[in-house]
N, CA, C and O of each residue as an XYZ file, in Angstrom:
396
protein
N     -10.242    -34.660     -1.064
C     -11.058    -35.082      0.064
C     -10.365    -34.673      1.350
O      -9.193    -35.044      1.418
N     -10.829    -33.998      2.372
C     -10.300    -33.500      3.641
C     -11.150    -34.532      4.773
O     -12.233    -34.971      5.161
N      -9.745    -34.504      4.919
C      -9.698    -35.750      6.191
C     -10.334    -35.203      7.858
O     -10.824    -35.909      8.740
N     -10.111    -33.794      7.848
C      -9.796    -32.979      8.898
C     -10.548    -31.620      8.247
O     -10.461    -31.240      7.080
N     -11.500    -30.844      9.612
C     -11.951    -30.152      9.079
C     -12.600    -28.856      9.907
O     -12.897    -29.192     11.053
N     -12.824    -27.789      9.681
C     -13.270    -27.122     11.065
C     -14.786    -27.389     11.482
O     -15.556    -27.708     10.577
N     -15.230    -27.292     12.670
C     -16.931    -27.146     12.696
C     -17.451    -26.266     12.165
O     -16.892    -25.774     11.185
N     -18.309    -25.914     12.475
C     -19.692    -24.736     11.557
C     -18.800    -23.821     12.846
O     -17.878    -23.009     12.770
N     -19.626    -24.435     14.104
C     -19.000    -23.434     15.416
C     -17.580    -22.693     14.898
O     -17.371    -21.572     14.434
N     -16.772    -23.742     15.167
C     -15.147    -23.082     14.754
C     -14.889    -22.294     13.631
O     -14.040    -21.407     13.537
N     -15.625    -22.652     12.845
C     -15.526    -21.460     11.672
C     -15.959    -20.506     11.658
O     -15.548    -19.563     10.982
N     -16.994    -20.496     12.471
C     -17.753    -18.921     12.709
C     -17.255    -18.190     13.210
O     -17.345    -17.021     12.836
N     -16.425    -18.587     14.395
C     -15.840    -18.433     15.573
C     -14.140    -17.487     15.307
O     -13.620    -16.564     15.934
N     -13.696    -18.297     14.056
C     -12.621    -17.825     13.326
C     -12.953    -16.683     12.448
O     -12.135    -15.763     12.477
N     -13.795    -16.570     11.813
C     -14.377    -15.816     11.116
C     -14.772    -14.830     11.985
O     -15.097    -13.847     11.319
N     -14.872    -14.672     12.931
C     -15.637    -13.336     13.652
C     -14.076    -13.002     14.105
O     -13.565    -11.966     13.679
N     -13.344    -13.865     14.948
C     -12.127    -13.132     14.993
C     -11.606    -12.353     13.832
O     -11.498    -11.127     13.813
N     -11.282    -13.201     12.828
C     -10.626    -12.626     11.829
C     -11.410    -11.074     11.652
O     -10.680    -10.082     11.635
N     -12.955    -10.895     11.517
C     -13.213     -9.958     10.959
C     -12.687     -8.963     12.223
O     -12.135     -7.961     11.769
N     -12.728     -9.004     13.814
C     -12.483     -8.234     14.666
C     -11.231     -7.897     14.560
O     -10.951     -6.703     14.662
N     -10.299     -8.769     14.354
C      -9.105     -8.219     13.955
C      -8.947     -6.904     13.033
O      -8.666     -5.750     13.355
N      -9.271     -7.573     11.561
C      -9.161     -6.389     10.502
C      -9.484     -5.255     11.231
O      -8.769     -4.254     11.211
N     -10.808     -5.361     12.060
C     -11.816     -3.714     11.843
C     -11.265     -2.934     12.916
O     -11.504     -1.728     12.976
N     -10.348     -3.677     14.008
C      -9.738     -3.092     14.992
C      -8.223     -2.939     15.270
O      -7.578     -2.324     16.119
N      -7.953     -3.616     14.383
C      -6.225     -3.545     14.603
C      -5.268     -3.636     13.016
O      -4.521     -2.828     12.466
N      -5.652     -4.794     12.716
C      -4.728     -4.512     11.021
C      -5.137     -3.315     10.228
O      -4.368     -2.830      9.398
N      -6.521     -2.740     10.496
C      -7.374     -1.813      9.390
C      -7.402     -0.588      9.952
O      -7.661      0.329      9.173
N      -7.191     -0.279     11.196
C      -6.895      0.428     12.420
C      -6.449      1.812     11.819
O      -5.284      1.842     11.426
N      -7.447      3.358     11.640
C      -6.423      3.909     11.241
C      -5.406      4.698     11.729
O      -5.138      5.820     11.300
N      -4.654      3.945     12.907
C      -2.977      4.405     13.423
C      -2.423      3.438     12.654
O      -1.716      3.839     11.730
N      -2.574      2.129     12.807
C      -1.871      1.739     11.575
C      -1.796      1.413     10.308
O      -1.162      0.514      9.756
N      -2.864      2.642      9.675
C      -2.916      2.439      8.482
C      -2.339      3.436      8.115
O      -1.891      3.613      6.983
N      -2.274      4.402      9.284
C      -1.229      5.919      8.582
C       0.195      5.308      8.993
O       0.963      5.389      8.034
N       0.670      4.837      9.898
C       2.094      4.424      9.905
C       2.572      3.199      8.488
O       3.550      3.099      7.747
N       1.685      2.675      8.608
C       1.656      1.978      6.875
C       2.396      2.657      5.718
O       3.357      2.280      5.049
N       1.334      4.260      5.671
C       1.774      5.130      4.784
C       3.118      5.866      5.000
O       3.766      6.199      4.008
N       3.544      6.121      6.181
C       4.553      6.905      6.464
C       5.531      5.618      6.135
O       6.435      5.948      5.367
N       5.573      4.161      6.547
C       7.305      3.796      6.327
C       7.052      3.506      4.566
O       8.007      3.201      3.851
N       5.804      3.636      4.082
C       6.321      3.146      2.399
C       6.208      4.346      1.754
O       5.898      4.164      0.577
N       6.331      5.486      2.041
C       6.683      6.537      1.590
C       8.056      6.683      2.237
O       8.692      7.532      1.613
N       8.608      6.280      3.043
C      10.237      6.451      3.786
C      10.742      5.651      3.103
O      11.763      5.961      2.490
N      10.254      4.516      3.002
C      11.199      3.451      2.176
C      11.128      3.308      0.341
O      11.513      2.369     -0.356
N      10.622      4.341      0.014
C      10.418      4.634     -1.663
C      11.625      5.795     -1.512
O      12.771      5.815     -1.961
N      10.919      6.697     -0.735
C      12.396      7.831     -0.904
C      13.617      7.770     -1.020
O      14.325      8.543     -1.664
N      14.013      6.650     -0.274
C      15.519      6.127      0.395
C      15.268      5.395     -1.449
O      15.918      5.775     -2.423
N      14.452      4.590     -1.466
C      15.467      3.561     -2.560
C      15.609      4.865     -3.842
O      16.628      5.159     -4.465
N      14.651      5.296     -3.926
C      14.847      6.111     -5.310
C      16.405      7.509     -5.001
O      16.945      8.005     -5.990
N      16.783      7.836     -3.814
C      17.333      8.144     -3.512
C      18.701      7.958     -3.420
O      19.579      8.819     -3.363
N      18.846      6.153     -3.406
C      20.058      5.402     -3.471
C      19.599      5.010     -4.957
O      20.625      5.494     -5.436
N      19.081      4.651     -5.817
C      19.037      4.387     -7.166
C      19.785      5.604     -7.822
O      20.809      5.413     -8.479
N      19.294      6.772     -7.645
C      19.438      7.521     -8.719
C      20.848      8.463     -8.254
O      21.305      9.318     -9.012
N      21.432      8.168     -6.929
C      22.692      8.331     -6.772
C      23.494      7.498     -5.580
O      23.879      7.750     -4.438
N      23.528      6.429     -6.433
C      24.650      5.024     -5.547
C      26.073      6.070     -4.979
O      26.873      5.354     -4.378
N      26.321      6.871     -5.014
C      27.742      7.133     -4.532
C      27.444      7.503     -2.945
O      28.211      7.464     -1.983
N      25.735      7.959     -3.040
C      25.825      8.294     -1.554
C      25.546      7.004     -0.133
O      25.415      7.140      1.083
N      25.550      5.465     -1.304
C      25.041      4.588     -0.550
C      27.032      4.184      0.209
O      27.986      4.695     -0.378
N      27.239      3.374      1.326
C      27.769      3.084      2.217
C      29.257      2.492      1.193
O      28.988      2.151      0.041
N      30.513      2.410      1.577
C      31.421      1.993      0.734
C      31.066      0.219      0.556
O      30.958     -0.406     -0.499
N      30.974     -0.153      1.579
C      30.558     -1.576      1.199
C      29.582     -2.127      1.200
O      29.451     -3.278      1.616
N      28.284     -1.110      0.528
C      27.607     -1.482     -0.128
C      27.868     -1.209     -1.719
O      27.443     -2.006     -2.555
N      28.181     -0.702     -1.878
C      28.506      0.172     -3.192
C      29.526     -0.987     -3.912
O      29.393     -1.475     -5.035
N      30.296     -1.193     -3.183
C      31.169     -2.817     -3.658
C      30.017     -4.007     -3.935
O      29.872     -5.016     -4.626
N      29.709     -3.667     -3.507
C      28.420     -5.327     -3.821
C      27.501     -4.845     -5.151
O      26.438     -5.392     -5.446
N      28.101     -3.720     -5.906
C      26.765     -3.155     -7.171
C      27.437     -3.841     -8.251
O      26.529     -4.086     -9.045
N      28.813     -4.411     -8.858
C      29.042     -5.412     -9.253
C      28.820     -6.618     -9.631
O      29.211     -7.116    -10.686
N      27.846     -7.413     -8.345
C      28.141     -8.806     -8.015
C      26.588     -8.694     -8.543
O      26.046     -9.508     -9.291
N      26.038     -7.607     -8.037
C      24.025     -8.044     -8.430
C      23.233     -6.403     -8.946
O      23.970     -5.422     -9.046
N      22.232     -6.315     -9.139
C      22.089     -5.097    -10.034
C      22.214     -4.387     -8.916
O      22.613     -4.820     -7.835
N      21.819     -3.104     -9.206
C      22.217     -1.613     -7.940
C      20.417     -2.083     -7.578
O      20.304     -2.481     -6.419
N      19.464     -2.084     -8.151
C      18.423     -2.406     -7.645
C      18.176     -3.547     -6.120
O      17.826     -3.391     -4.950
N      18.528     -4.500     -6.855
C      18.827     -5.736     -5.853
C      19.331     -5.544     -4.509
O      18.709     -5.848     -3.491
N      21.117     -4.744     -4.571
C      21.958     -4.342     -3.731
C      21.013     -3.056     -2.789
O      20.876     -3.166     -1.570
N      20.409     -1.849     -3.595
C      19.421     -0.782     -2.662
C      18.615     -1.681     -1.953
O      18.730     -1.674     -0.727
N      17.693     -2.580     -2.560
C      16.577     -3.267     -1.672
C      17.498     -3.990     -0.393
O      17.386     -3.564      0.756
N      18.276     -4.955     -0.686
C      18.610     -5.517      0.153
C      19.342     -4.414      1.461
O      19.256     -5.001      2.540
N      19.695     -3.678      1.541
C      20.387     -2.646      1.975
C      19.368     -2.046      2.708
O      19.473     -2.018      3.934
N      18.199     -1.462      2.042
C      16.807     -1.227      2.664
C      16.567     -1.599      3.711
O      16.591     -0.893      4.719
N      16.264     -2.895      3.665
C      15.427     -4.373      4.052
C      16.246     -4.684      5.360
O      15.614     -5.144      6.311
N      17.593     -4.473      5.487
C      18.765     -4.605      6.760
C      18.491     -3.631      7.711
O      18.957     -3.740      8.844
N      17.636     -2.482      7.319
C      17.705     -1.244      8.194
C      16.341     -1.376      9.271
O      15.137     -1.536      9.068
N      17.335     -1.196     10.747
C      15.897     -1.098     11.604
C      15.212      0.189     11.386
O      15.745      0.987     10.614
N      14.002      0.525     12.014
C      13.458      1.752     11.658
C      13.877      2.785     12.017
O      13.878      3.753     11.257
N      14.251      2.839     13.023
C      14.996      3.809     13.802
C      16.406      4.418     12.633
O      16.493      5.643     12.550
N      17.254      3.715     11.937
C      18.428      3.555     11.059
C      17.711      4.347     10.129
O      17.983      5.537      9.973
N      16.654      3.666      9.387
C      16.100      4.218      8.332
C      15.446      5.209      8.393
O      15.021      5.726      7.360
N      15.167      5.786      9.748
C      14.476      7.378      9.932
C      15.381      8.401      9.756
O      15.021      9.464      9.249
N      16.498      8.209     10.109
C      17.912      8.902     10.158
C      18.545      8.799      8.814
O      19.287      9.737      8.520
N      18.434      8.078      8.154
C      18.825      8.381      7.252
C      18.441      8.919      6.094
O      19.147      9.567      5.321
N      16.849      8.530      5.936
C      15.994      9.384      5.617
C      16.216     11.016      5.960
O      16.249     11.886      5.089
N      16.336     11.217      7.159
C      16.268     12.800      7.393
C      17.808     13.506      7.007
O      17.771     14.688      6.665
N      19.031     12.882      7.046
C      20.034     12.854      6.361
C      19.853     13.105      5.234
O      19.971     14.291      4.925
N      19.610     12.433      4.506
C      19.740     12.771      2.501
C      18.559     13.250      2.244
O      18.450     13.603      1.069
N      17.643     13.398      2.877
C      16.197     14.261      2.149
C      15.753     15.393      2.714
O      15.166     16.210      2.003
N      16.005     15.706      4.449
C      15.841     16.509      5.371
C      16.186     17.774      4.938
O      15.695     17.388      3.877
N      16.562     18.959      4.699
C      17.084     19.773      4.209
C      17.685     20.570      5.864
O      18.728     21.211      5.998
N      16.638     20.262      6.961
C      17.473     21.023      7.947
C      18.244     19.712      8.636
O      18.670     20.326      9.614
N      18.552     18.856      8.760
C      19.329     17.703      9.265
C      21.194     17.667      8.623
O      21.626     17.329      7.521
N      21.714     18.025      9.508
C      23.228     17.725      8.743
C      23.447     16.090      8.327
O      22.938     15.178      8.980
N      24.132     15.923      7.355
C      24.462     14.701      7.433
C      25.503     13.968      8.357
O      25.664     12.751      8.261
């Protein structure tokens, strides 16, 4: 039983926001292609640090011990501002970028 509840008004009202939102900004497609670009940046990097941990940081590489190398890549990921993670991205995958 709800004690508390919205009006017809307020719900409509929410409901039309919500849908203006989606159709103009969350669904938006600038940010539905930047969507695609950081989870294609951030698949590369992990499969990148999965399938060769020696190139991940010395003290991260100490922490592959304590929790799986999975765990340790994500979390490692997940620390990086975007800016960090563009660079490093273009570092280990870039072919014209020195490291």
């Amino acid at each position: 039983y709800n004690v508390v509840c919205m009006s017809e008004d307020a719900h409509r009202r929410t409901r039309e926001l919500k849908d203006f939102l989606y159709a103009n900004l969350y669904r938006h497609y600038r940010v539905m292609r930047m969507a695609v670009k950081a989870e294609r940046l951030t698949t590369s990097l992990f499969q990148a640090y999965i399938n060769e941990p020696l190139i991940l940081p010395v003290h991260v590489q100490n922490l592959i011990g304590t929790r799986p190398l999975e765990r340790v890549v994500c979390d490692y990921i997940a620390g990086m501002t975007d800016c960090y993670a563009t660079e490093e991205h273009n570092k280990l995958l870039d072919p014209n970028t020195l490291p």
